[in-house]
C-alpha positions as CSV (number, residue, x, y, z in Angstrom):
1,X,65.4,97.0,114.0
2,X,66.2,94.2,111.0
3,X,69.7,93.5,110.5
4,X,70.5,92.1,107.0
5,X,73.2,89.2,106.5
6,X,75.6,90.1,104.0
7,X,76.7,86.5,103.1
8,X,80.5,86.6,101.2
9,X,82.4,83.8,99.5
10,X,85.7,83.6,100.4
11,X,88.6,81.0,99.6
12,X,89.7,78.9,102.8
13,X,93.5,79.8,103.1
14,X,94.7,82.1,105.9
15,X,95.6,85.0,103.5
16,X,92.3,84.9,101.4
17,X,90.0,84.7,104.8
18,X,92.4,87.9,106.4
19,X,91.3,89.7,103.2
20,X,87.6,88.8,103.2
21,X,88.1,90.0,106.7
22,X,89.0,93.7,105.7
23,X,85.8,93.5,103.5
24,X,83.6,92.2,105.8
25,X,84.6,94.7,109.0
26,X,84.4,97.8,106.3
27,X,80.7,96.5,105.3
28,X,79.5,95.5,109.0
29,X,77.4,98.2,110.7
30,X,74.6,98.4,113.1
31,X,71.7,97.2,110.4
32,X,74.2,94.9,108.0
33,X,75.7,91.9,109.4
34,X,78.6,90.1,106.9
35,X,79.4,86.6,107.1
36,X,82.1,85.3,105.5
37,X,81.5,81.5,103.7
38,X,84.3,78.9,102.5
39,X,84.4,77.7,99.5
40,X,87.3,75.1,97.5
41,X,87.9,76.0,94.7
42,X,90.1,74.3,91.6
43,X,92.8,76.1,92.6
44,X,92.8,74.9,96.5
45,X,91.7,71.4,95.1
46,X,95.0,71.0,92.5
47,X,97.9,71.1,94.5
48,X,101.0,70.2,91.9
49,X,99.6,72.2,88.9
50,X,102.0,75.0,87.6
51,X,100.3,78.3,89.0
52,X,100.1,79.6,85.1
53,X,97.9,77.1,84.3
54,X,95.5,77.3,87.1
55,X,95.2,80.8,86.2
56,X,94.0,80.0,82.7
57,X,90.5,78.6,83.8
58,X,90.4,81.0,86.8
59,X,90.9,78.5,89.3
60,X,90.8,80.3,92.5
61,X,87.8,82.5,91.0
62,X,85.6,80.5,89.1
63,X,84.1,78.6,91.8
64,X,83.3,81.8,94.3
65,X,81.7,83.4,91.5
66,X,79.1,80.5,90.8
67,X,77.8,81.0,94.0
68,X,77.2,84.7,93.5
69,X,75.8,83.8,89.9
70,X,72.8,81.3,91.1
71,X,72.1,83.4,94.4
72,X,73.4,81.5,97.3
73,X,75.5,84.1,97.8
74,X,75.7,88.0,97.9
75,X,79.5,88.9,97.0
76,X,83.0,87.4,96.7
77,X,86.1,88.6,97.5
78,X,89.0,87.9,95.5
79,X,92.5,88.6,94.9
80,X,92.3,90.8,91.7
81,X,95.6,89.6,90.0
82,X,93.5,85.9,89.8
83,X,90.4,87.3,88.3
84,X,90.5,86.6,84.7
85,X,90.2,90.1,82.6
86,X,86.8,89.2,81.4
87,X,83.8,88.3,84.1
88,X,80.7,86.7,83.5
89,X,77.9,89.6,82.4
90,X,75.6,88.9,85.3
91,X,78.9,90.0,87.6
92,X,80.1,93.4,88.4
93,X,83.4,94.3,90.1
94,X,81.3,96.3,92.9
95,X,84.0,96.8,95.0
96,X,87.6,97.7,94.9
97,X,88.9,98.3,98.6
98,X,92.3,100.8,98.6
99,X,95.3,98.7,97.4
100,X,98.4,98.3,99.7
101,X,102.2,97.3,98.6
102,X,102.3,96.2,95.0
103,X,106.0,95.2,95.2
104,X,107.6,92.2,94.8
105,X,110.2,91.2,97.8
106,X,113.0,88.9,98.0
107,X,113.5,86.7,101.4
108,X,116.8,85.3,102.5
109,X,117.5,83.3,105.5
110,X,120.7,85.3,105.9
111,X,119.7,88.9,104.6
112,X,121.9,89.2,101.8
113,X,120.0,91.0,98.6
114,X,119.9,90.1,94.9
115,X,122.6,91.6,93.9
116,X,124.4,89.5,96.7
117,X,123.3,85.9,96.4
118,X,125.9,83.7,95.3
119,X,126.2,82.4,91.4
120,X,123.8,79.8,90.9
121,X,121.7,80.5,94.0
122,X,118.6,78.4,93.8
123,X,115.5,81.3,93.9
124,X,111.7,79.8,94.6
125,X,109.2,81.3,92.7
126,X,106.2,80.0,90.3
127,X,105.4,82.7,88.9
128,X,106.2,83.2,85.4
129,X,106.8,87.0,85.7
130,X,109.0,86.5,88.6
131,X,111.2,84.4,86.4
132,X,111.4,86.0,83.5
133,X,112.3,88.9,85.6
134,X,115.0,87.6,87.9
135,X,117.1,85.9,85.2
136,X,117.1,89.1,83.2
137,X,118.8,90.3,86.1
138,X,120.4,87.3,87.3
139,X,120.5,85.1,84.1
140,X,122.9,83.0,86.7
141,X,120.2,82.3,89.3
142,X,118.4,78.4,89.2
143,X,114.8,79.3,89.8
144,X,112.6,76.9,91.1
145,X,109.0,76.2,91.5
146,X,107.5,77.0,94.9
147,X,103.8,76.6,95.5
148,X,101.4,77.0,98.7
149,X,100.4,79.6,101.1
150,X,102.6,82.3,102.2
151,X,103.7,81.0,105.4
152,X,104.2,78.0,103.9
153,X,106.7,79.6,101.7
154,X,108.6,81.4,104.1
155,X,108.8,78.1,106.2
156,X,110.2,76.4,103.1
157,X,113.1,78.5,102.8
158,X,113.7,79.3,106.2
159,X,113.5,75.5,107.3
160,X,116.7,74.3,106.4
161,X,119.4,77.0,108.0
162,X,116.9,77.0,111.1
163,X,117.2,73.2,111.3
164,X,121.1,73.4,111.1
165,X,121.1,76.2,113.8
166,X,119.7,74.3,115.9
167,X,121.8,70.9,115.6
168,X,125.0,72.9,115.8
169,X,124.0,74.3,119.4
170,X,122.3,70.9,120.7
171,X,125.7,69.3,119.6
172,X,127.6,72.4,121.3
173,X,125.5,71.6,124.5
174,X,126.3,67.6,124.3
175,X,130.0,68.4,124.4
176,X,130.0,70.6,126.6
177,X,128.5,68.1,128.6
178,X,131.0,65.8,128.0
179,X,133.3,68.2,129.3
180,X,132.1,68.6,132.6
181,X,130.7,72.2,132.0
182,X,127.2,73.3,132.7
183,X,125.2,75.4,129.9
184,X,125.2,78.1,132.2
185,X,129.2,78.2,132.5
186,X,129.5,78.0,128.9
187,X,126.4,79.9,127.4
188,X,129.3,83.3,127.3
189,X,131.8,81.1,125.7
190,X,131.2,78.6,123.4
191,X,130.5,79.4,120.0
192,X,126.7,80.9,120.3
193,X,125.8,82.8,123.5
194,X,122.1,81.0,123.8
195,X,121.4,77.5,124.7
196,X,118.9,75.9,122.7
197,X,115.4,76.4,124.7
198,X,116.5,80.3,124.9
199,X,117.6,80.2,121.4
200,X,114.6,78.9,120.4
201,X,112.3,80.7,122.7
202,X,114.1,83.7,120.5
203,X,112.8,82.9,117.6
204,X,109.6,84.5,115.9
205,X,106.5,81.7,115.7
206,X,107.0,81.7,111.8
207,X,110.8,80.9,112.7
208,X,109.9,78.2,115.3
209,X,106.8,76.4,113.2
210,X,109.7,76.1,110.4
211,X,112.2,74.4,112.2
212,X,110.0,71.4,112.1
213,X,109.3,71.5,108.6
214,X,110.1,68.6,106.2
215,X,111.2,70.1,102.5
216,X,112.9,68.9,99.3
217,X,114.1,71.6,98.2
218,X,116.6,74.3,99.8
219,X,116.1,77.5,98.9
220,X,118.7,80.2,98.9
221,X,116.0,83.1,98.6
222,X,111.9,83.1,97.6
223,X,110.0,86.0,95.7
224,X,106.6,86.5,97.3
225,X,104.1,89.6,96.8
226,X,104.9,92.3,99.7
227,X,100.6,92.3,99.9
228,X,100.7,88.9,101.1
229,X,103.4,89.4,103.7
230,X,101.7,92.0,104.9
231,X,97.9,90.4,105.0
232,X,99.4,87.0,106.4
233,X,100.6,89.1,109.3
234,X,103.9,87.9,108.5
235,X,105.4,91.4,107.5
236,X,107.0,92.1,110.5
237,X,108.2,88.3,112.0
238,X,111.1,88.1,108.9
239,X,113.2,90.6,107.0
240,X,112.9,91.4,103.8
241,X,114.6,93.4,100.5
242,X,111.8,95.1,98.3
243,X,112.3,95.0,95.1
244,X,112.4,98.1,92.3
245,X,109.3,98.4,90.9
246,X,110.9,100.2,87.9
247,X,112.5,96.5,87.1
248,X,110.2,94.2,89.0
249,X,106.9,95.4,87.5
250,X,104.4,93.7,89.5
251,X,101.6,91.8,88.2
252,X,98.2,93.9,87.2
253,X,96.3,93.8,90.1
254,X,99.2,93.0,92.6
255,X,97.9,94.3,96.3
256,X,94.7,94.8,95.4
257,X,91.4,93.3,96.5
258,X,87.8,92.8,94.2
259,X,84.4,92.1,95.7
260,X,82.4,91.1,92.8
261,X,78.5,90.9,92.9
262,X,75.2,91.0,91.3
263,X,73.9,94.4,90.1
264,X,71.6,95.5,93.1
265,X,71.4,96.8,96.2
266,X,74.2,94.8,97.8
267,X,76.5,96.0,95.0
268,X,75.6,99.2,95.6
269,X,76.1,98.6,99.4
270,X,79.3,97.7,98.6
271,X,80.7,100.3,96.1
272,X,79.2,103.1,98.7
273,X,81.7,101.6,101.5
274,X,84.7,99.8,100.4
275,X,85.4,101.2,96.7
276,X,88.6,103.6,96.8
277,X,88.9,105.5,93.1
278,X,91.9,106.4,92.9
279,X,92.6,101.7,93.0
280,X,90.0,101.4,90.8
281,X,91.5,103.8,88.1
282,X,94.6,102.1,88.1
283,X,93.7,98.8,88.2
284,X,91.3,98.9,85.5
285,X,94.5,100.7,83.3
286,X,96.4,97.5,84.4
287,X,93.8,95.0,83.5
288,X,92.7,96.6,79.8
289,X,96.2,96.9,78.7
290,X,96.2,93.2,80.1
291,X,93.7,92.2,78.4
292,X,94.7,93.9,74.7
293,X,98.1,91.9,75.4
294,X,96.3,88.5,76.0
295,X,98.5,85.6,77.3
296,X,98.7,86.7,80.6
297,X,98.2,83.4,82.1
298,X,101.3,81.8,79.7
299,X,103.3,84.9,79.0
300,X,105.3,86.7,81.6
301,X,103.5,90.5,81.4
302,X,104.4,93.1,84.7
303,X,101.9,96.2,84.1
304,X,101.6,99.2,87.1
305,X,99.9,102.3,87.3
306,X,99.9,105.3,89.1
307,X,97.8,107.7,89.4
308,X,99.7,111.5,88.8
309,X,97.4,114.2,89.0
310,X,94.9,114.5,85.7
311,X,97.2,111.6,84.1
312,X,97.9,108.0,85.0
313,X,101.6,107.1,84.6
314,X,101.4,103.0,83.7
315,X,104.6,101.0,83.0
316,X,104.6,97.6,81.1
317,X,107.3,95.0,80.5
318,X,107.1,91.7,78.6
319,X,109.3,89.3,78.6
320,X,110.2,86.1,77.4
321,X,110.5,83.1,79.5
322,X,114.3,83.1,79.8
323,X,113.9,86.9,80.4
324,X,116.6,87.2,77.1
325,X,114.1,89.4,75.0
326,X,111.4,92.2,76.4
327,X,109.2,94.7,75.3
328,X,109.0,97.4,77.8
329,X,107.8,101.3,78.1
330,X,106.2,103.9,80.1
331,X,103.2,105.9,79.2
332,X,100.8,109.1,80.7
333,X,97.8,108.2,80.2
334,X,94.4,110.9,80.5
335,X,92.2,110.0,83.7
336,X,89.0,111.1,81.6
337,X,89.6,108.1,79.1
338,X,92.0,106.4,80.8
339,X,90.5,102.4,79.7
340,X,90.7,103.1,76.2
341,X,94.3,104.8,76.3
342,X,95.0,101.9,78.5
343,X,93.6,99.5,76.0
344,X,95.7,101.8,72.9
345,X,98.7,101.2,74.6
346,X,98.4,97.5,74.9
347,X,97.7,97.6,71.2
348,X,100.4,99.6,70.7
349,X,103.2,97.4,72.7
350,X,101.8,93.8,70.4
351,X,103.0,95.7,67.2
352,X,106.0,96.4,68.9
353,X,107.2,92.9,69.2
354,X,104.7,92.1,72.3
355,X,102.1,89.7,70.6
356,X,105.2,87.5,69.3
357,X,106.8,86.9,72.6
358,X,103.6,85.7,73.8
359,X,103.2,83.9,71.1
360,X,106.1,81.9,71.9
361,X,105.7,81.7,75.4
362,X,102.1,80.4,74.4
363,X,104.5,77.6,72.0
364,X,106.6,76.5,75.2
365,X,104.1,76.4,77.2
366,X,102.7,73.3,75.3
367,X,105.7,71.6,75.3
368,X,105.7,72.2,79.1
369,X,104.5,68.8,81.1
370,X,100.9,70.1,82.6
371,X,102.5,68.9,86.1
372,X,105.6,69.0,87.9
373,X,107.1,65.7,88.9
């Protein structure tokens, strides 16, 4: 019996080769062997670059693709909220594997929510949409830029508090040395009930890797994708507050997964095992009305459909950078046509004041330095 070698490019990071990963175990079967192949791309290469702007050139796409394109390899897998709205012609989407969480989620050392942070509380976040979005709830908040991989996130923020946790008791124990007490005598009374080494045997691995993590900025609270939590295996190692996705519309294509190849065979492989409709539908509603806006790689644009029996319920909000002005609605739109209602209401939200907040955001964004100092 001939096994074929599916051969998939994937980006390098820990999230991106846990999602290839899904792919390639739904694809594998007793005649069809997947292997999944690194590739840098722009995106991986650029480290200081504002995430908008990597997003205009498809800079963690681009580079996957063009390996498809000239046949090296078979497929790709990619985060679909990178994937630019238009694809080269010689590409299909072949696959769109079931989406999970589309929410947005807010992380605290401490626990405390949004509502509970103090004024001023410094929030990490580079996305656009995330911005725009927590100072029109918070127009108090100081958000900062925070780039890298997920865990490298969460080990920004939790860094510091772990790191003063941790001097607090090896000072406890050094005085209670001093003293003439023994950790043991003490560990019920002094001011934490765990010595250090069981204190930090305690601690989840994200928790422990953080504690020896340099930063330059402290972080009261980050915004991440709940998708990434959960694929980074990181869901359940650190609470976390989900966030409304009435208010915090997610970004089209949040949570779900593309596997884009040539027309053929493999494609079809693909489609046959991996493609789940009901993601596809909506997905493809979030990127037409996307893609009638324009501007989503400058413009903060949330956009998420659900599908509702024969219709598609699909709710859009822009905003402008300082999340002062928005144009926002809700709409039903008819599964049988739903691209083109999709692509009506996009139309239908620029005349409503859409196209000139983008517009504007598209005029800051010039006068924004192209990196961060």
């Amino acid at each position: 019996m001939t096994t074929r070698t599916v051969r998939l490019a994937t980006r390098g990071s820990s999230l991106a080769l846990r999602q290839a990963n899904e792919v390639k175990t739904a694809l594998e079967t007793r005649r069809r062997s997947v292997e999944l192949v690194e590739v840098e791309t722009k995106g991986d290469q650029i480290r200081d670059e504002l995430i908008h702007r990597l997003g205009q050139t498809g800079a963690f796409v681009r580079s996957l693709d063009e390996q498809v394109m000239s046949g090296d390899l078979d497929g790709a897998v990619h985060s679909m909220k990178d994937m630019p709205t238009e694809i080269p012609d010689e590409l299909i989407v072949a696959g769109v594997p079931e989406r999970t969480r589309p929410n947005d989620v807010l992380l605290t050392p401490n626990g405390l929510t949004l509502d509970n942070l103090p004024n001023e509380a410094v929030v990490g976040t580079s996305s656009l949409r995330r911005t725009a979005q927590l100072l029109a709830r918070r127009p108090d908040l100081t958000v900062k830029p925070l780039r890298g991989n997920v865990d490298t996130r969460v080990k920004k923020l939790l860094a510091p508090s772990l790191q003063r946790e941790h001097e607090r008791r090896l000072e406890e124990t050094d005085t209670d040395n001093e003293d003439g007490e023994s950790d043991s005598e003490n560990a019920g009374s002094g001011t934490h009930d765990q010595p250090p080494q069981e204190w930090f045997d305690s601690l989840t691995e994200i928790e422990r890797n953080a504690l020896g993590r340099e930063v330059d900025t402290e972080y009261d609270a980050i915004v991440l994708a709940e998708a990434g939590l959960i694929r980074s295996g990181l869901s359940h190692q650190i609470d976390f507050h989900r966030l409304p996705l009435q208010e915090f519309i997610p970004a089209p294509g949040q949570g779900v997964l593309a596997v884009t190849a040539l027309k053929g065979k493999t494609a079809d492989a693909i489609y046959s095992t991996v493609d789940h409709s009901p993601s596809r539908v909506t997905s493809t509603v979030e990127r037409s009305i996307l893609a009638e806006l324009g501007g989503g790689c400058v413009a903060p644009i949330g956009v998420y459909a659900r599908l509702q029996g024969e219709y598609v319920n699909v709710s859009v909000r822009v905003l402008s950078r300082d999340g002062t002005e928005e144009v926002a609605d809700s709409r039903d739109l008819p599964v049988e046509r739903h691209a083109k209602a999709a692509r009506e209401f996009g139309a239908a939200l620029r005349e409503r004041g859409a196209a000139d907040l983008i517009e504007q955001a598209r005029r800051d964004d010039i006068r924004i330095p192209a990196r961060e100092e």
